[in-house]
Each structure stands twice: as C-alpha cells, then as structure tokens.
C-alpha positions in Angstrom: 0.0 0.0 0.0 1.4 3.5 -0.7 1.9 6.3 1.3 -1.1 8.0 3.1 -2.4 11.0 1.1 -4.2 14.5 1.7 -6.1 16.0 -1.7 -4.9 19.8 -1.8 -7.4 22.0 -3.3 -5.2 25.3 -4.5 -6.3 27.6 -7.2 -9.7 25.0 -8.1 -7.2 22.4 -8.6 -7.3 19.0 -6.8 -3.8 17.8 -6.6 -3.0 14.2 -4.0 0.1 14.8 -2.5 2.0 12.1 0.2 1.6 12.7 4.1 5.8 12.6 4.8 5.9 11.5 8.8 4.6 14.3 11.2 3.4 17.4 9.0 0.9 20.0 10.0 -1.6 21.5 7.5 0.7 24.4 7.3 3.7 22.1 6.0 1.2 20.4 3.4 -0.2 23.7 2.0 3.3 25.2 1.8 4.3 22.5 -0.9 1.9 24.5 -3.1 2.2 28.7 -1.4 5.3 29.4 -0.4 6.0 30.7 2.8 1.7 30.5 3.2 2.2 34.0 1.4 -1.6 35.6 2.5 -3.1 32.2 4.1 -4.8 32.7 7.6 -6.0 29.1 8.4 -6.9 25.8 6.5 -10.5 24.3 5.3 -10.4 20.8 6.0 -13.4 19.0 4.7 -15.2 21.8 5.1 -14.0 23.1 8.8 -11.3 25.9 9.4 -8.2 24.5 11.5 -5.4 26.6 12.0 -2.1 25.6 9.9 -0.2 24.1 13.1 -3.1 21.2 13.8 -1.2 17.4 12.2 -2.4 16.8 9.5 -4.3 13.3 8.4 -4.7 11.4 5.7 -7.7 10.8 3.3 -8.8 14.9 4.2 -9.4 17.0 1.6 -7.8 20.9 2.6 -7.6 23.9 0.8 -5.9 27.2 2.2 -8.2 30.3 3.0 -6.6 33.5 2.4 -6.7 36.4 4.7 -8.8 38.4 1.6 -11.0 35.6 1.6 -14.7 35.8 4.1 -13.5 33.4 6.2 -9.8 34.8 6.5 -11.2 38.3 7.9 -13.0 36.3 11.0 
C-alpha cells in the first residue's frame, strides 16, 4: 500500500500529495504557497483548523486566504 495521502485543493485544482511523517496543515499547504504567502488558516473537509493542527490522511484541505470571508473572521 502507498503512502497516506491529503487531496490539496489550490487555485480550483485538486492535486494528491504524500503525508511525509509528522506534517501539519501548514507544511502540506506550503508544498503548493510558499512561505503560506496571505493564508490565515486551513479548510479541512469543510471546517477551518489553524495551519499548526497534524495533519491526516484521506482529508481534503484547501488554504483560505486572509482576503477571503473566512480569512477576515
């Protein structure tokens, strides 16, 4: 069996990337945003987390920015 996965939603893209050991939301999302240029906190099947929470496998997580509605909370 393969490595456990997230699906990273950035730009309307899905994209699967590989859960490498401990990571937190923040490291995932900054495979795709470097240095989480403008992200407040993550949307993880639909709930905000903030970027430090582990991360785990099968979630789906895309980054909300801090222009988006949800950012500004």
């Amino acid at each position: 069996m393969g490595s456990p996965q997230v699906t990273v939603i950035v730009g309307g893209d899905p994209v699967q990337r590989d859960l490498e050991g401990t990571t937190t939301w923040g490291d995932v999302l900054a495979a795709d945003i470097p240095g989480l240029r403008g992200v407040a906190v993550a949307r993880v099947d639909g709930e905000l987390v903030d970027l430090d929470q582990p991360a785990r496998a099968g979630a789906t997580v895309e980054p909300v920015l801090l222009t988006d509605p949800d950012g500004l909370r």
